[in-house]
C-alpha positions in Angstrom: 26.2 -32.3 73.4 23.4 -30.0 74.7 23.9 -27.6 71.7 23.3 -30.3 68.9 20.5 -31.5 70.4 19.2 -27.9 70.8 20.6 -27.3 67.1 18.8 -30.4 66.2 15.4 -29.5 67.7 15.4 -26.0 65.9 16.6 -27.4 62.7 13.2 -30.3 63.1 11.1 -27.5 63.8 12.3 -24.9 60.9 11.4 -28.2 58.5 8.4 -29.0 60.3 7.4 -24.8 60.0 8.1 -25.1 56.2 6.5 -28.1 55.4 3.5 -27.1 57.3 3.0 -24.0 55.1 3.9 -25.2 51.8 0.9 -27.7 52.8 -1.3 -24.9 53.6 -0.4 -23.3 50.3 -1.1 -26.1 48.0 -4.7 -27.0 50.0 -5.5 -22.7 49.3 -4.4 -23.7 45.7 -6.7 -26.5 45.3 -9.7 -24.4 46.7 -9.0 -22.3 44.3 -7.9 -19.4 46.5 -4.4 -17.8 44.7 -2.6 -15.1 43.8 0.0 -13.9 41.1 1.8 -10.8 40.3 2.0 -9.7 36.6 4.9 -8.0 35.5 4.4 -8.4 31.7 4.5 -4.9 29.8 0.8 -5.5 28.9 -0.7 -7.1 31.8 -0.8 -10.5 30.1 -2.0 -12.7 32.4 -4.3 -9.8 34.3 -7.5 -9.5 33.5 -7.9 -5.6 32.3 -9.8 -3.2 34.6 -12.0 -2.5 31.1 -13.3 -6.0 31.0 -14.5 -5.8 34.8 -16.0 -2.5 34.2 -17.7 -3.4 31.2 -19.3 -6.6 33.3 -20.4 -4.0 36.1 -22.1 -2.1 33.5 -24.5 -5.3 32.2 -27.8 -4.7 33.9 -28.3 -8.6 33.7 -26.5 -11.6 34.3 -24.2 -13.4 32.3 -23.4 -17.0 32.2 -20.3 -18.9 29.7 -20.4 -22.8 29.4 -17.0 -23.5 28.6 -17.1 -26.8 26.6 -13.3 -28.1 26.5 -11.9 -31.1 25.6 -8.8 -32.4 27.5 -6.3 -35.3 27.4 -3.1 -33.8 25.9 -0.7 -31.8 27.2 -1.5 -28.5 24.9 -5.1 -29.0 25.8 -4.6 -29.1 29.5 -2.7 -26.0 29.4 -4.9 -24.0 27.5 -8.3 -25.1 29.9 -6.3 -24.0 32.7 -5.5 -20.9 31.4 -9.1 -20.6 29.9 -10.1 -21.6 34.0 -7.8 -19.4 35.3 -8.9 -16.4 33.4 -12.9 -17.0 33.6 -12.4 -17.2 37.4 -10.6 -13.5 37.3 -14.0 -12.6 35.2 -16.1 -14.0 37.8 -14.2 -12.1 41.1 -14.7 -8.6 38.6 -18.2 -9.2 37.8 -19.4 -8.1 41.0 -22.2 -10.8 41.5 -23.0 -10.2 37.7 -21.0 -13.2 36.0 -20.6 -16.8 36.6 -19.0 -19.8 34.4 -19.0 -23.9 34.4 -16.2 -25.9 32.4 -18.0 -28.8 30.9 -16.2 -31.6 29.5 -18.1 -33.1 26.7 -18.1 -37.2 27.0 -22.1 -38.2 26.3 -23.6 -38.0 23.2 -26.3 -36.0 25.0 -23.5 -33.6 26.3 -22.0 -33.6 23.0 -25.5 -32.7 21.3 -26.1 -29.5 23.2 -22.9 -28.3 22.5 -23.5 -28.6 18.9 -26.7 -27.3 19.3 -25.9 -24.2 20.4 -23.4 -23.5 17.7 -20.1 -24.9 18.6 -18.2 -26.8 16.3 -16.5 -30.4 17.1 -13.1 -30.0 15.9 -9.9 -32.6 15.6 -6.7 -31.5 18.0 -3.4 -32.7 17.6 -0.2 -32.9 19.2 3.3 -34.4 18.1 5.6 -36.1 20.5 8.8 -34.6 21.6 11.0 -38.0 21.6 9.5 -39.7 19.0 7.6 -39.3 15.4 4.5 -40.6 16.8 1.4 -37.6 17.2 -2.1 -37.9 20.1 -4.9 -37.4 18.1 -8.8 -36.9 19.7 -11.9 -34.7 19.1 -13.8 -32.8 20.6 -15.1 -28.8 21.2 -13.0 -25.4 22.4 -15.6 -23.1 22.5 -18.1 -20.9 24.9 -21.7 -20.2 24.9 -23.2 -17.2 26.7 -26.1 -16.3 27.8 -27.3 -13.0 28.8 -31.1 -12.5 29.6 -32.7 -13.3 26.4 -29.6 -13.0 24.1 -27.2 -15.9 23.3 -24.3 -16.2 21.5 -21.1 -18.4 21.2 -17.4 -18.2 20.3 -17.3 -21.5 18.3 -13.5 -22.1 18.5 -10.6 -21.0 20.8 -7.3 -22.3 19.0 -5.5 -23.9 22.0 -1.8 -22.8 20.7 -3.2 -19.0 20.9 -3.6 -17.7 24.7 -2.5 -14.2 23.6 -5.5 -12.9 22.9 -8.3 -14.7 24.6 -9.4 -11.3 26.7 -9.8 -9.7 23.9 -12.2 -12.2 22.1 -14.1 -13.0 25.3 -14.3 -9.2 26.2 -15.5 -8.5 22.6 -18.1 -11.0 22.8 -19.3 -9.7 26.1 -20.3 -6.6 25.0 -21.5 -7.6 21.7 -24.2 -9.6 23.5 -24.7 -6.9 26.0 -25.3 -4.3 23.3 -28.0 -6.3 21.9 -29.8 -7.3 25.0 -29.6 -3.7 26.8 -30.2 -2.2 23.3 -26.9 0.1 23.4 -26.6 0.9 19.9 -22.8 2.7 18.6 -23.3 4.3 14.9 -20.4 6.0 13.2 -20.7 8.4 10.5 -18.3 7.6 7.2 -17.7 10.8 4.9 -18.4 9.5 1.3 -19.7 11.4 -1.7 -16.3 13.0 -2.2 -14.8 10.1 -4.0 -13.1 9.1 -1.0 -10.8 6.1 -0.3 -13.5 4.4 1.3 -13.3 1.4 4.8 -15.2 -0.8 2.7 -12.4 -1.1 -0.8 -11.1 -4.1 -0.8 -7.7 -3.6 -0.6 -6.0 -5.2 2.4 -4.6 -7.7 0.3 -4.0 -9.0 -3.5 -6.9 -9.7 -5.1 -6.5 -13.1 -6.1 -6.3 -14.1 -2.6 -9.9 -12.8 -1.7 -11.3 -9.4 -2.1 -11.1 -8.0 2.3 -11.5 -4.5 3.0 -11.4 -3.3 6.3 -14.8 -2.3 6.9 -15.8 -5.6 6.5 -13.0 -7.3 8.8 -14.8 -4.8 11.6 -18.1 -5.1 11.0 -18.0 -9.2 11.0 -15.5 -9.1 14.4 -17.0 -6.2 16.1 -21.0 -6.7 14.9 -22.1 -3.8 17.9 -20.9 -1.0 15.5 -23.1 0.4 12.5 -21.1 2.6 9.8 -23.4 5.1 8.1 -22.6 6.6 5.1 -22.6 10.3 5.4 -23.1 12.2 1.8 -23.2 16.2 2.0 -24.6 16.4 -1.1 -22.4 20.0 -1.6 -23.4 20.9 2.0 -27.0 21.1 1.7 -27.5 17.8 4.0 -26.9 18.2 7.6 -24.7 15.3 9.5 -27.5 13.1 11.6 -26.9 14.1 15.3 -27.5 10.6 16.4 -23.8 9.9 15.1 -21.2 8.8 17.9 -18.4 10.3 15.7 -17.3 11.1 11.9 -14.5 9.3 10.1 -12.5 11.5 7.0 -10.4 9.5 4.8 -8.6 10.3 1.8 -10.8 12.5 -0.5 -10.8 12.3 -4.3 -11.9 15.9 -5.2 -12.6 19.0 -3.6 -14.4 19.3 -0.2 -16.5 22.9 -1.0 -16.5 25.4 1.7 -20.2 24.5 3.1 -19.6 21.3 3.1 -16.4 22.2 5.3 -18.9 23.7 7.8 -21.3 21.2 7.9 -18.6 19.3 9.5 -18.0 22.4 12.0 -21.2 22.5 12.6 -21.6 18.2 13.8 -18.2 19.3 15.9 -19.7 22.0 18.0 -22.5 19.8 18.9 -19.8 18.2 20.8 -18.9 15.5 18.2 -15.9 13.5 17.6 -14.0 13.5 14.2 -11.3 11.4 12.9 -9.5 12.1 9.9 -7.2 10.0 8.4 -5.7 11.7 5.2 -3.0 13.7 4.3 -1.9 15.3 1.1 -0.7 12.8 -1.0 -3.2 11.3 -3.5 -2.5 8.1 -5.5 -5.0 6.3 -7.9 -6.0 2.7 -7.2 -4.4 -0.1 -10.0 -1.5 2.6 -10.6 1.8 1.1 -10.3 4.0 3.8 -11.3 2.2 5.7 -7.8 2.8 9.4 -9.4 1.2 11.3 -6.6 -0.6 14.8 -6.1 0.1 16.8 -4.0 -3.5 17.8 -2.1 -5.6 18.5 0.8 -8.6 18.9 -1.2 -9.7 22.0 1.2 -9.3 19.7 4.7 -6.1 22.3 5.8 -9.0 24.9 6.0 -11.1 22.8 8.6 -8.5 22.0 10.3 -6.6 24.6 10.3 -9.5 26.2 12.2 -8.9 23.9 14.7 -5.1 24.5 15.5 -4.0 21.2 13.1 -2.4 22.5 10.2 -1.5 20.1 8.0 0.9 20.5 5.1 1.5 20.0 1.3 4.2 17.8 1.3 5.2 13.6 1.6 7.6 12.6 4.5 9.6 10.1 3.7 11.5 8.6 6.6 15.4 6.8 5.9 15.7 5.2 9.1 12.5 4.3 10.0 10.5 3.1 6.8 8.8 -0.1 5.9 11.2 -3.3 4.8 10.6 -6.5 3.7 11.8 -9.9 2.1 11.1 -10.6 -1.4 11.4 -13.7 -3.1 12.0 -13.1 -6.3 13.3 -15.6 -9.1 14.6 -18.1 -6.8 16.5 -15.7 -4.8 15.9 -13.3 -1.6 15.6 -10.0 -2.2 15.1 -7.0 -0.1 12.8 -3.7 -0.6 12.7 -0.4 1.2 10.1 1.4 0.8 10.8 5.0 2.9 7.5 6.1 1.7 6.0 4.1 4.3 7.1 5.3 7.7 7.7 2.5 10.3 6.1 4.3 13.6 7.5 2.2 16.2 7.6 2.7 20.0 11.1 2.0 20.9 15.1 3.8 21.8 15.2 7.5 20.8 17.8 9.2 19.1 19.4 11.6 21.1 17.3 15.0 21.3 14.3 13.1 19.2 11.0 13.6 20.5 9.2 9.9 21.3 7.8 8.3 17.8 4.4 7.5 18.9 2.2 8.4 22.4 1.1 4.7 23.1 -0.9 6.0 26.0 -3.5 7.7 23.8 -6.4 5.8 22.9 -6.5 5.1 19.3 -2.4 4.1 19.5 -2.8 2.9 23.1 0.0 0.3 23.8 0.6 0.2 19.7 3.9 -0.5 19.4 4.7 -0.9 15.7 2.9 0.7 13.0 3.1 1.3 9.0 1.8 5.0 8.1 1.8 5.2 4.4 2.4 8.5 2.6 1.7 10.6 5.1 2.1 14.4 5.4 3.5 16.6 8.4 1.5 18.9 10.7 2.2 21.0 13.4 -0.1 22.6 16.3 -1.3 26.1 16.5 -2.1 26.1 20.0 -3.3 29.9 19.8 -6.7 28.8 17.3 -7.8 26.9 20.2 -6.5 28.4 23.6 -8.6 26.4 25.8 -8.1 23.2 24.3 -5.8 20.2 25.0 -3.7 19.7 22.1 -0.9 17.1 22.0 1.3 15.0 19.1 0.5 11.6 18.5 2.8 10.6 16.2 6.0 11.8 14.5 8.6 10.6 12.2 12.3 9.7 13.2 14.2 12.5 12.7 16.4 11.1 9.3 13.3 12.2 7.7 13.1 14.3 4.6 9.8 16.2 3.4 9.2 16.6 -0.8 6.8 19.6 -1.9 5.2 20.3 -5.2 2.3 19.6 -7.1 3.4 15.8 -7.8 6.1 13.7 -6.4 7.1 10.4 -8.2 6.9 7.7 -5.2 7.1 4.5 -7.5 8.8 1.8 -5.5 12.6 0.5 -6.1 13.9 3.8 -6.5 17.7 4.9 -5.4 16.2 7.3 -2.4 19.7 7.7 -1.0 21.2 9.3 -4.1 17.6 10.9 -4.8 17.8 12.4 -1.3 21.2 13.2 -0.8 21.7 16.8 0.5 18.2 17.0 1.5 17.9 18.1 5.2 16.6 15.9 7.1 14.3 16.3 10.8 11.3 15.1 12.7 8.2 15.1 11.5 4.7 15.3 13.5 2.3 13.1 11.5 -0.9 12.9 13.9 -2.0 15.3 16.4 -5.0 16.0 19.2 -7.3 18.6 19.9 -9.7 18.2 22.5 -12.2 20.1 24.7 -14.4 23.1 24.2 -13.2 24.1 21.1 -13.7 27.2 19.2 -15.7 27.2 15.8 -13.2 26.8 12.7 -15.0 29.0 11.1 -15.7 32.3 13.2 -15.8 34.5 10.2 -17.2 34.8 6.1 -20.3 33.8 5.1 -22.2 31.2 6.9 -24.1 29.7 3.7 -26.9 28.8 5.6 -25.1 27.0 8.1 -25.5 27.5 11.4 -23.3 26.9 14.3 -22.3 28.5 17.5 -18.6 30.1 18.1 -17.4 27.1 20.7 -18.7 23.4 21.2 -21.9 23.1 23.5 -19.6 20.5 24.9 -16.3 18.9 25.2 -15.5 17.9 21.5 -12.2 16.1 20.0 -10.8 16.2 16.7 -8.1 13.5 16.0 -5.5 13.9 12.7 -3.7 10.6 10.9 -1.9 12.7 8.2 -1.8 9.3 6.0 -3.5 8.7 3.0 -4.0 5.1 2.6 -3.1 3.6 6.4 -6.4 1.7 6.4 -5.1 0.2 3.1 -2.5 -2.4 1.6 -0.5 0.7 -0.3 0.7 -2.8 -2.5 -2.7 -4.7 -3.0 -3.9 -0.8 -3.8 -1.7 0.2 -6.2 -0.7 -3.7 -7.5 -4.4 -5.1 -8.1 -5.5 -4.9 -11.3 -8.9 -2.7 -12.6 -12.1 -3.8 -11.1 -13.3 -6.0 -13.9 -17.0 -6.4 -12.4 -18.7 -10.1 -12.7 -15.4 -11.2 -14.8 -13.1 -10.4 -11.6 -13.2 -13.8 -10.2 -12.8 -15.0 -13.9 -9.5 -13.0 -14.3 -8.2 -11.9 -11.0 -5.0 -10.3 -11.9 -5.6 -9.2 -15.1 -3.2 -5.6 -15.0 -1.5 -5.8 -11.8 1.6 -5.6 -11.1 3.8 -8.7 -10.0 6.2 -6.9 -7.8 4.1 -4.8 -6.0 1.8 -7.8 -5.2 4.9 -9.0 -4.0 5.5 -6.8 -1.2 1.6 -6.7 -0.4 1.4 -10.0 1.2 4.7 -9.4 3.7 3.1 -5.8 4.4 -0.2 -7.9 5.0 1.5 -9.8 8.0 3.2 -7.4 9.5 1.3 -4.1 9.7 -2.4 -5.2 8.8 -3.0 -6.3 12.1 -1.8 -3.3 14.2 -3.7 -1.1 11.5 -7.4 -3.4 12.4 -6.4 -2.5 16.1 -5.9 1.1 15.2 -9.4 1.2 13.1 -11.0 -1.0 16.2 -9.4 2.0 19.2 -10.5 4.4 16.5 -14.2 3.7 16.6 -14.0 3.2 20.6 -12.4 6.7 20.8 -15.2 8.2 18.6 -17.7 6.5 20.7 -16.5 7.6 23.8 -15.9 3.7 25.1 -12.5 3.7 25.6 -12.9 0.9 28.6 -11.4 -1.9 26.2 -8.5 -0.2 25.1 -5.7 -2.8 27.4 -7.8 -5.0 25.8 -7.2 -4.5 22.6 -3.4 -4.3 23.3 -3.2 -8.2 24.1 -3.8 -9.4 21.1 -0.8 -8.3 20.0 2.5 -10.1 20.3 4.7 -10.0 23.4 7.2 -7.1 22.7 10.8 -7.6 22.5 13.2 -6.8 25.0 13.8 -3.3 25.2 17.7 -2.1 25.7 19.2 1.0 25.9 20.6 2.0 22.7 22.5 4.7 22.4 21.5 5.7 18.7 23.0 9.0 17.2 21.8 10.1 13.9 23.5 13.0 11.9 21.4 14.7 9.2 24.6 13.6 7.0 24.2 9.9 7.3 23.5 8.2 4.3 21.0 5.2 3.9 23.4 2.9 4.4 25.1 4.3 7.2 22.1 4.2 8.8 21.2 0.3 8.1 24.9 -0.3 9.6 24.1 1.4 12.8 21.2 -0.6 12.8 23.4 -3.5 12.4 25.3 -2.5 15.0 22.5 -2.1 17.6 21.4 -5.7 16.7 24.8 -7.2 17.1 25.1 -5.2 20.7 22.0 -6.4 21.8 23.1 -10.3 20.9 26.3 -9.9 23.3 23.8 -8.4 25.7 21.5 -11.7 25.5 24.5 -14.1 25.7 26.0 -11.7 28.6 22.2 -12.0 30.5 22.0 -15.9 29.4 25.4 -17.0 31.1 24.9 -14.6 34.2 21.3 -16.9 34.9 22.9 -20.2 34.3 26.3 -19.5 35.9 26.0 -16.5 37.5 22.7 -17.0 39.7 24.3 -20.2 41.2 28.0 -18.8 42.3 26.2 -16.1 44.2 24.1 -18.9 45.7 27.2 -20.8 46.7 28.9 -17.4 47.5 26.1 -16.8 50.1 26.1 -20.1 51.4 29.9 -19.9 51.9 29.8 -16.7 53.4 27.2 -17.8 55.8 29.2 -21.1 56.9 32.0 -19.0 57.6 30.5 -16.9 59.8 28.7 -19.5 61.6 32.0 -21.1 62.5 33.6 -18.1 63.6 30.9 -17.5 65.4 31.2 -21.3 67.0 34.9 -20.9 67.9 34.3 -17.5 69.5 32.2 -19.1 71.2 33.9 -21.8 72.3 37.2 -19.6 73.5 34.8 -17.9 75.7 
């Protein structure tokens, strides 16, 4: 009798104990005072250690109304989250940032919202269990202050938390920039007919004329791009330049203007170039390329990057999409575009893509269009840091020549057969104090010194066209001037405009992040990189595949493997799916039985002595 009351009294006071704390936990809740622990791949719900350094960095303070509108069930969870992730700003300010959440009910309330720039916008939501929808109105937005300076995001989507940092962040230090008058200007080779940032061809003409200069410049206002023209290398590059972006020339870079470049390098610069040595005209369906680096392999060859004359094709890892086409699905391939993905490795393969460098940082699927291989010479610049950035998979194939036909829908397996296939580097690194690339000849006037006055970086994308829509490019018709909008697609190609607006969703984002980590690296403000990495979508799952590939396999003994891998990793899900909802609870129940065993041994041992 005295043990149940004792077992009694200890069992009261274990419930009492739990009840006492789980109180204690919810009133710390409610004041706001709470912790969680992360364990998404990109810090999802984390606030990046970039966005609290770049709020230490203001030399004023900034202040965000949030005005929010509430009352449905989306809503409520997005203004949490939206609380929930301003709060995180405020505890990394250091004293620097504060917020308010302002729920807009007066007319007075209402006004200054609109006043300051926000927009009063209808939200939706459609029932679960019936057909009926909740309607209402009212503003998702933020306005910030910052000294002087003030600015607003005029709309937060409430079905979109993915990428609210990156917004917010973005936003921050655009209206930092302007009120501590930090100014980032990067240099833009042009005068070389060069694919330029600013064509419009991300996607088919008819459906607007975007390039992506302009898809930066509108989203990230606090960078200036300054055309840079050598005029043959009697112009010097401005020294006020963060960094130098090379794309795809159309002629002939001459040897001065070669070490005009040099020369902005050994002032400690950073350049970029993203090129290689395949060259394909604009409007040209038939994309007959040329094979050329137009005198870049001797710049960068100087520099331990030597890039070569060739096109990589890639017959695992290329670009594929779903075409409709005359009322049915169809399917293209397109190895000409490598797929650059961060995922499994083929046994003995080298890792696709280095996601912890900046300008890929976290990037985990990519589309690198014609691109050309390139290999390090570490022994051109011994005291620098050189690394791969990039490769291919290694069921790759390389074509040489003077032109290669790459026109799309063509039989690559038989074209290729007996080709031998490897891995591929397509973008490298060379960083520190690096060595002039041109130590000898004449100097043409130009002078530089024989190593960097400081750290300098050179970055290679061996790609021709990856700030492009290869499809738009090559499927838009002639520029027809002030009759464009007349005739839109007068002379393009159906098919390829086809394929432009699937390559559109799936790589054009990742290559605007690229561009966007590309212009930080150049700058040197690398702080937002995790940043940028949010806005992509959560990656899948990743498994451990065992994938073997034989330079022997055909295409389409590759695409089974593939098929193979997929159908693997579904038994895997079911497997993982009925071990939570069975499996979870009969260990439970195991535990529990196990316990209650030994507690009545226990009692009957007792007992017998």
């Amino acid at each position: 009798m005295e043990k149940r009351k004792q077992t009694a009294l200890e069992t009261g006071a274990l419930i009492t104990i739990v009840a006492a704390i789980l109180v204690a936990l919810n009133a710390l809740s409610a004041l706001g005072l709470y912790s969680r622990k992360d364990v998404t791949r990109n810090e999802k719900y984390t606030l990046s250690k970039g966005s609290g350094s770049l709020l230490r960095s203001m030399k004023q303070e900034l202040i965000i109304d949030a005005y929010v509108t509430k009352g449905l069930p989306k809503l409520d969870a997005f203004v949490r989250d939206l609380r929930d992730l301003l709060q995180e700003y405020k505890n990394a300010g250091g004293g620097k940032f504060d917020y308010s959440i302002i729920e807009p009910k007066d007319d007075d309330t209402k006004k200054k919202a609109k006043d300051a720039g926000l927009v009063e916008q209808p939200f939706g939501e459609a029932s679960d269990t019936d057909d009926k929808a909740a309607v209402t109105q009212g503003f998702m937005g933020l306005v910030l202050r910052y000294g002087e300076q003030q600015d607003v995001i005029k709309f937060l989507p409430p079905e979109r938390t993915d990428g609210l940092e990156f917004w917010i962040s973005n936003k921050i230090r655009e209206i930092r920039d302007k009120g501590d008058d930090i100014h980032h200007k990067v240099g833009v080779l042009t005068g070389d007919d060069s694919l330029k940032l600013s064509d419009p061809d991300l996607v088919p003409h008819e459906a607007g004329k975007v390039s992506m200069q302009q898809i930066v410049t509108q989203n990230f206002p606090f960078y200036t791009f300054t055309d840079v023209d050598l005029k043959g290398g009697d112009t010097e590059i401005a020294d006020d330049l963060d960094g130098l972006i090379i794309t795809q020339p159309g002629k002939d870079l001459t040897e001065k203007e070669l070490r005009r470049i040099d020369q902005f390098v050994m002032k400690g610069k950073a350049l970029a170039v993203v090129a290689s040595a395949v060259n394909l005209k604009a409007s040209d369906a038939t994309m007959n390329a040329t094979l050329s680096l137009h005198g870049l392999d001797k710049l960068l060859g100087g520099y331990g990057i030597d890039v070569d004359k060739d096109v990589i094709l890639d017959l695992w890892r290329h670009a594929r999409f779903i075409i409709p086409t005359m009322g049915r699905i169809g399917t293209a391939e397109v190895p000409q575009i490598l797929n650059v993905q961060d995922g499994p490795l083929p046994s003995g393969a080298d890792p696709f893509v280095d996601t912890s460098f900046p300008v890929v940082f976290r990037m985990e699927d990519m589309a690198v269009p014609f691109a050309s291989s390139l290999s390090l010479k570490t022994d051109k610049q011994p005291g620098a840091k050189a690394q791969i950035v990039m490769r291919s998979s290694p069921a790759a194939v390389h074509l040489t020549g003077d032109t290669v036909d790459l026109e799309v829908g063509q039989k690559w397996a038989t074209k290729l057969k007996g080709q031998q296939q490897r891995q591929y580097a397509i973008a490298a690194n060379v960083e520190g104090t690096l060595k002039t690339a041109f130590p000898e000849g004449d100097k043409q006037g130009v002078d530089a010194p024989a190593e960097s006055v400081k750290p300098a970086r050179v970055f290679v994308l061996a790609s021709s066209q990856f700030f492009a829509n290869p499809f738009a490019r090559a499927g838009n018709g002639p520029d027809m001037g002030q009759y464009g909008a007349m005739m839109p697609s007068v002379g393009g190609d159906e098919n390829l405009l086809r394929m432009a607006g699937p390559y559109a969703q799936q790589f054009i984002t990742p290559a605007i992040l690229v561009f966007k980590n590309l212009l930080d690296w150049l700058s040197g403000d690398t702080d937002l990189l995790a940043v940028s990495a949010k806005i992509q979508s959560e990656p899948n799952l990743v498994y451990g595949d065992k994938v073997k590939i034989s330079v022997d396999e055909t295409e389409d003994q590759l695409r089974k493997q593939e098929q193979e891998i997929r159908a693997a990793r579904k038994d895997q899900q079911r497997n993982v799916e009925l071990f939570l909802v069975f499996g979870i609870p009969v260990l439970f129940a195991a535990y529990g039985l196990a316990r209650w065993r030994m507690r009545t041994a226990a009692r009957e041992a007792v007992s017998l002595a």
